[in-house]
C-alpha positions as CSV (number, residue, x, y, z in Angstrom):
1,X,109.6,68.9,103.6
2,X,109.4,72.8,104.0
3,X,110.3,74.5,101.0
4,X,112.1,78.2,100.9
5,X,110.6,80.9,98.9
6,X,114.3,81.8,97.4
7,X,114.3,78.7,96.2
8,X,111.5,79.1,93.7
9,X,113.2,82.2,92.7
10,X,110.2,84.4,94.2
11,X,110.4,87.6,96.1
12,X,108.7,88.7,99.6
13,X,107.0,92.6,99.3
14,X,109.1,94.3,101.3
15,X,111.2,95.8,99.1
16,X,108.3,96.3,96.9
17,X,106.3,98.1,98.8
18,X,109.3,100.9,99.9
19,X,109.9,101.0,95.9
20,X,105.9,101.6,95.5
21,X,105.3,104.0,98.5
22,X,108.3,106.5,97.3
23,X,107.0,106.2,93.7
24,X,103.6,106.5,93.9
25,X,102.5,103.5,92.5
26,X,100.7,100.4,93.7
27,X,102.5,96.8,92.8
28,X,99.3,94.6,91.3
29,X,97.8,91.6,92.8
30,X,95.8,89.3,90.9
31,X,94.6,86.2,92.3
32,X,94.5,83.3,90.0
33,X,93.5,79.7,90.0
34,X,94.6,77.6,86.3
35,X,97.3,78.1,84.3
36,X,95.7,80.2,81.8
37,X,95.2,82.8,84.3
38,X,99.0,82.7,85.7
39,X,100.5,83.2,82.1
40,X,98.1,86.0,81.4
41,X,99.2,87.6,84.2
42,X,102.9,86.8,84.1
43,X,103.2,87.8,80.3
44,X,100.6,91.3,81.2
45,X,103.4,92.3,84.1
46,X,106.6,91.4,82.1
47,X,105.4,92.7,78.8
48,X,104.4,96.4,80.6
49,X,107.1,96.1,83.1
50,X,105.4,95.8,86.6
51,X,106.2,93.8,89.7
52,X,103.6,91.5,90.5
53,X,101.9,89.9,93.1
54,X,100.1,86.3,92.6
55,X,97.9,85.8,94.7
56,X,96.1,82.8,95.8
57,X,93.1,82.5,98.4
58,X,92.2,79.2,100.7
59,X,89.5,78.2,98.1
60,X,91.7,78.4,95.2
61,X,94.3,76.5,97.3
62,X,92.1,74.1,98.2
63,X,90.7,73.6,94.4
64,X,94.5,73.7,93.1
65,X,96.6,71.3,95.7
66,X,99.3,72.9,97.5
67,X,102.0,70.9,95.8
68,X,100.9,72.3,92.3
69,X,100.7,75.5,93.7
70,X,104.2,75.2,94.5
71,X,105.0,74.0,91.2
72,X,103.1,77.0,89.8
73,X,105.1,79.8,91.7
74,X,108.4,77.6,90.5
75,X,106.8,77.6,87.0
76,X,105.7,81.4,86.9
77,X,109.2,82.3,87.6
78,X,110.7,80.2,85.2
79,X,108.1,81.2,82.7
80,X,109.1,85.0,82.8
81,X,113.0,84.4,82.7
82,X,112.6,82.2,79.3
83,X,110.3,85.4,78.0
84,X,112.4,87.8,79.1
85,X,115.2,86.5,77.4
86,X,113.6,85.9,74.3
87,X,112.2,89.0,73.6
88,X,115.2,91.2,75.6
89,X,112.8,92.6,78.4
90,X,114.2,93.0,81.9
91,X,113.4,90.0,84.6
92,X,110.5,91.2,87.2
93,X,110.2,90.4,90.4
94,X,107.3,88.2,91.5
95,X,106.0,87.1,94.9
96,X,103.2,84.7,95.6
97,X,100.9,85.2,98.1
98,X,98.0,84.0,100.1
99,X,94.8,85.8,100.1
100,X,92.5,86.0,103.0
101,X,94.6,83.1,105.2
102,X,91.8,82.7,108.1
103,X,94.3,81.0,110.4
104,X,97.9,80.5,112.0
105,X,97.5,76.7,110.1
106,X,96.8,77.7,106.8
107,X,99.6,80.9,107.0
108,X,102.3,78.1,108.3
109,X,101.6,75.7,105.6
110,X,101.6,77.9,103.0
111,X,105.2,79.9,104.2
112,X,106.5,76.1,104.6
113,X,105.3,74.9,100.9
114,X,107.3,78.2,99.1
115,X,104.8,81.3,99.7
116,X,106.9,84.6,100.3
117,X,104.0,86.4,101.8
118,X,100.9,85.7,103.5
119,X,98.1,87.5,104.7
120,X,96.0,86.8,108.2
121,X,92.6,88.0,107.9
122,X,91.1,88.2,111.7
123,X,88.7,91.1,110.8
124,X,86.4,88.2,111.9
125,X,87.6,88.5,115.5
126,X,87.8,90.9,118.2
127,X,90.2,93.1,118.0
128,X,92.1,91.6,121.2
129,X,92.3,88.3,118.8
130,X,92.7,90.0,115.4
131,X,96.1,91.3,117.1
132,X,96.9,87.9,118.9
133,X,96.3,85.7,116.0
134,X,98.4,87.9,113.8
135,X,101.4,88.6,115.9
136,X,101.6,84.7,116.3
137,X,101.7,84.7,112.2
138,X,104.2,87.7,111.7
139,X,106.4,85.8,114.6
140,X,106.4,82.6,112.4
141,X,106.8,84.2,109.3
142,X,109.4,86.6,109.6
143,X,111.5,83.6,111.2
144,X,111.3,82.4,107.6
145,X,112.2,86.4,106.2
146,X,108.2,85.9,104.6
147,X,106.3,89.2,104.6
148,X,102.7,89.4,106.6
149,X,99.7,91.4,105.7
150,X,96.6,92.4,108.5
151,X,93.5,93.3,108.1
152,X,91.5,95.9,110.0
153,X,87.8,96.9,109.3
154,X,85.5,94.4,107.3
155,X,84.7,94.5,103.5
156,X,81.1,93.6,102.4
157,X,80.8,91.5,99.6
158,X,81.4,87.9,98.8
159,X,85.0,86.2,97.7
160,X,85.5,82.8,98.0
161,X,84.7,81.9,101.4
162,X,84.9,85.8,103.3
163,X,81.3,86.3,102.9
164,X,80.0,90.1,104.8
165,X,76.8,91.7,104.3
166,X,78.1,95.1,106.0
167,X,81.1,97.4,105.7
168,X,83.0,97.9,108.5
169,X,85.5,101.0,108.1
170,X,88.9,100.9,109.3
171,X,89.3,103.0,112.5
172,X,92.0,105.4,112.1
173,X,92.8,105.3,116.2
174,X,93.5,101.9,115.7
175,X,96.2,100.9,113.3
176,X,98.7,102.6,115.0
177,X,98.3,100.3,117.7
178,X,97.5,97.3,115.5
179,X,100.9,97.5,113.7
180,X,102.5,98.4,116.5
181,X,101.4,95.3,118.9
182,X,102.1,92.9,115.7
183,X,104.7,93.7,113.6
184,X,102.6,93.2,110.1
185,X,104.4,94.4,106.8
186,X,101.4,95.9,105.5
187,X,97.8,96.2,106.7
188,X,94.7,95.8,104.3
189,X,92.2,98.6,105.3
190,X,88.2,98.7,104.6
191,X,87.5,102.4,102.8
192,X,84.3,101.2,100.7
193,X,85.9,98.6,98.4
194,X,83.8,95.9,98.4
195,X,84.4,92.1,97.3
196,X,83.0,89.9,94.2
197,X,81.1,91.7,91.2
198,X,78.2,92.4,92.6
199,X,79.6,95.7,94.9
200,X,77.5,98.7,93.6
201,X,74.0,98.8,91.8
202,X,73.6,100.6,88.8
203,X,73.2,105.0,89.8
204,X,74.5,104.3,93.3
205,X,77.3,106.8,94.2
206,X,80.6,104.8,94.4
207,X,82.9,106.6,96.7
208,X,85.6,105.1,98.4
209,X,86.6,107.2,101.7
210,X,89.6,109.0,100.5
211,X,89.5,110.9,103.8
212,X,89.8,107.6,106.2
213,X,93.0,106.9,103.8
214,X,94.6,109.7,104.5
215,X,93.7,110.1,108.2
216,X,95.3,106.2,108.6
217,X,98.4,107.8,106.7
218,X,98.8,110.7,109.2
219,X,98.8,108.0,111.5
220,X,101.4,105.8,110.4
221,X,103.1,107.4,107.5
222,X,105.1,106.0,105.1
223,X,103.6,102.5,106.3
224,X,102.3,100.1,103.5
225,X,98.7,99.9,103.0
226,X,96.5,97.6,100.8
227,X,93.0,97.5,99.0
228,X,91.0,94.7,98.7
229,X,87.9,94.0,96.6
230,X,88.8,96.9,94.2
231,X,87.8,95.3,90.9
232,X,85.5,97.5,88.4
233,X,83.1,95.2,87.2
234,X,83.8,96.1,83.4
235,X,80.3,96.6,81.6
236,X,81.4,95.4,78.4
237,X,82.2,91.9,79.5
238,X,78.8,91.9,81.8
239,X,77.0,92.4,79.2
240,X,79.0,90.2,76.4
241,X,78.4,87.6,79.4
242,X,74.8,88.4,79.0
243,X,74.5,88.6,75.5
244,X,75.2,85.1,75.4
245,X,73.6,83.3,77.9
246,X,74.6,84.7,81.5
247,X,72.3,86.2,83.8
248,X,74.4,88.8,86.1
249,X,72.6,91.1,88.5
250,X,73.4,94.3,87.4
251,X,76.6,96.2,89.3
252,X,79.0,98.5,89.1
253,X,82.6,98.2,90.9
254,X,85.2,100.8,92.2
255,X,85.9,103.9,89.3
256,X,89.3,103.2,87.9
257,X,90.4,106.7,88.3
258,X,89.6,106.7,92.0
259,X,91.8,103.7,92.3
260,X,94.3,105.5,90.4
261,X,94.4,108.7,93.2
262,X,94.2,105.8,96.0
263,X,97.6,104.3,94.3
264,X,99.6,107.6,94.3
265,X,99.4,107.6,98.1
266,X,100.5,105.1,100.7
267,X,98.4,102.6,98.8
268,X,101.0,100.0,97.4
269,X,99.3,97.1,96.6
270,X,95.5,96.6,94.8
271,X,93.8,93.3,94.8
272,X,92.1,92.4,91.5
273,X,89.8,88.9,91.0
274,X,86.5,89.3,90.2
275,X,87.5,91.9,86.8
276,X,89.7,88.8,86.2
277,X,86.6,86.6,86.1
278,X,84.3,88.5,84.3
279,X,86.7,89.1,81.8
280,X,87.5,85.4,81.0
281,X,84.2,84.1,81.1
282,X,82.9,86.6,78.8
283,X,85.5,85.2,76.5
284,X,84.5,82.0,77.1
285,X,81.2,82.4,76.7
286,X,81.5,84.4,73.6
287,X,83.4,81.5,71.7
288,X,80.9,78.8,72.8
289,X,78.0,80.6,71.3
290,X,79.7,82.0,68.0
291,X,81.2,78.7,67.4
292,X,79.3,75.9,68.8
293,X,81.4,73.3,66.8
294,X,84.3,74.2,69.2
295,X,85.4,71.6,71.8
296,X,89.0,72.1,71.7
297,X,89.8,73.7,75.2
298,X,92.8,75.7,73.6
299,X,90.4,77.3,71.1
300,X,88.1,79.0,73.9
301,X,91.0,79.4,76.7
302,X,93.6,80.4,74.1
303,X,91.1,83.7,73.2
304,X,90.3,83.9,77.2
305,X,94.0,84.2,78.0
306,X,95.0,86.9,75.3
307,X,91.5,88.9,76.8
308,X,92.6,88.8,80.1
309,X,96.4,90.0,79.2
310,X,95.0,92.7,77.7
311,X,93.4,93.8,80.8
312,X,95.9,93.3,83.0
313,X,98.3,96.0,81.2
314,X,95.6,97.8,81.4
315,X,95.5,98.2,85.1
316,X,98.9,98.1,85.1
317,X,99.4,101.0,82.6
318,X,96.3,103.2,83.2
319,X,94.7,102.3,86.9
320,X,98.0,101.4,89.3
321,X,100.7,102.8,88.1
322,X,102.8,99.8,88.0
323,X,104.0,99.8,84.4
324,X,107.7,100.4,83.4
325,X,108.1,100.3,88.1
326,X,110.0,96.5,87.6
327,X,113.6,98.1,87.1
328,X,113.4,100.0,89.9
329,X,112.2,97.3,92.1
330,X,114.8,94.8,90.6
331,X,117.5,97.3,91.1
332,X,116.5,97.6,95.3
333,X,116.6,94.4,95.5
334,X,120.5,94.2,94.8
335,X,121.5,96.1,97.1
């Protein structure tokens, strides 16, 4: 049985996004898979303030079950009321969202099992069906008031399954006519972002092309645009990772502050996973080799969780802007 997003208590992005564009700010997404992850994220957004945006991709889906899924958006929701409450903080608004859908079948079951936003990645295709397959998914969704983000251009990197050896850069002459012919709420653009943690080696020049951004903005102002693969590989937990046991290549991600000028401009929402990952599992792997007695999972995800908080009102506070944005959002939203 289909399941409305309103009834989880969840939010779609539209009104986000308008809040974010005429603030100058970019609303967070952070992908998650387990429950340590979702309440580090949930308590990081609440605690600093900032609407957020969980985001789930098809392997995380897959590895999760869409029915606990479902219950996870429900229970993220509930989760940040109680807190809110308790501690006297202000409710913020929270959408879930699929990351990197590959096709009309995955989009329509996730908008039928609760998700208030989805996003159709046919930078795979030509652009004739890049546009076909997408209109067919804003047409579904917005039947169900669920908000839809494109793609144009391809990222290299690997996430999940969206593997690409090669950047692709948006083409500025195109989106017009992209958003035009579909109808999409928002449009995820390729400027030199690049996905998982190995994007950059170690003295490259990291540059993401500022001047594509704003070219795509003359084009269609005001218009919501996104940022994938725009974690920034921290060193410290590559190298705690390292220190005790791993063996990462060495890489650099996306400079926070360039992030931070991409996020005062039409730039609304920022996807964050692999800074996510690194982060726990330096943790992780930091508790199992200073205390090899541990098996209690609490004791090594219990420390993992607080780490990961900590760097998610981080990005919050210091990279996007987001901090202290969640009244302003809640307050569109009534009216």
């Amino acid at each position: 049985m289909a399941v409305n997003y309103k009834d989880l208590g969840l939010v779609n992005t539209k009104t986000m996004f308008q809040v974010a564009v005429k603030g100058g700010f970019a609303v967070p997404a952070y992908n998650f898979n387990n429950m340590e992850q979702l309440q580090a994220i949930v308590t990081a957004c609440l605690e600093s303030q900032s609407p957020v945006i969980l985001q789930v991709s098809k392997g995380a889906r897959d590895y999760a079950d869409q029915t606990l899924l479902q219950y996870m958006g429900k229970g993220a929701v509930e989760m940040m009321r109680r807190i809110a409450q308790e501690k006297g903080l202000g409710e913020i608004p929270i959408t879930l969202h699929l990351d990197h859908g590959d096709s009309f079948e995955t989009c329509k079951s996730c908008i039928d099992s609760g998700f208030s936003s989805v996003m159709i990645d046919g930078s795979h295709f030509s652009y004739e069906e890049n546009v076909a397959v997408t209109k067919k998914v804003v047409e579904y969704a917005h039947a169900h008031d669920v908000t839809v983000e494109g793609e144009l251009g391809v990222l290299a990197g690997v996430e999940d399954d969206v593997k690409a050896e090669h950047h692709t850069y948006t083409e500025p002459d195109q989106v017009e006519d992209f958003v035009k012919k579909t109808g999409v709420d928002s449009l995820a653009i390729a400027i030199g972002t690049s996905h998982g943690a190995y994007k950059f080696k170690p003295g490259q020049k990291v540059e993401i092309r500022i001047d594509i951004l704003r070219e795509i903005e003359k084009r269609i102002p005001g218009f919501p645009i996104v940022l994938h693969g725009s974690s920034s590989v921290p060193q410290d937990a590559v190298a705690t990772i390292n220190k005790y046991g791993g063996k990462l290549k060495d890489s650099v991600g996306i400079p926070e502050t360039q992030l931070r000028d991409a996020a005062s401009s039409a730039v609304c929402k920022i996807n964050i996973d692999s800074d996510g990952r690194l982060v726990m599992t330096a943790k992780i792997r930091e508790v199992f080799a200073t205390k090899p007695e541990e098996f209690d999972p609490r004791k090594y995800l219990g420390p993992a969780r607080d780490a990961l908080k900590a760097m998610y009102m981080s990005k919050n506070q210091n990279v996007l802007g987001s901090a202290g944005k969640a009244p302003d959002v809640m307050s569109a939203l009534k009216k």
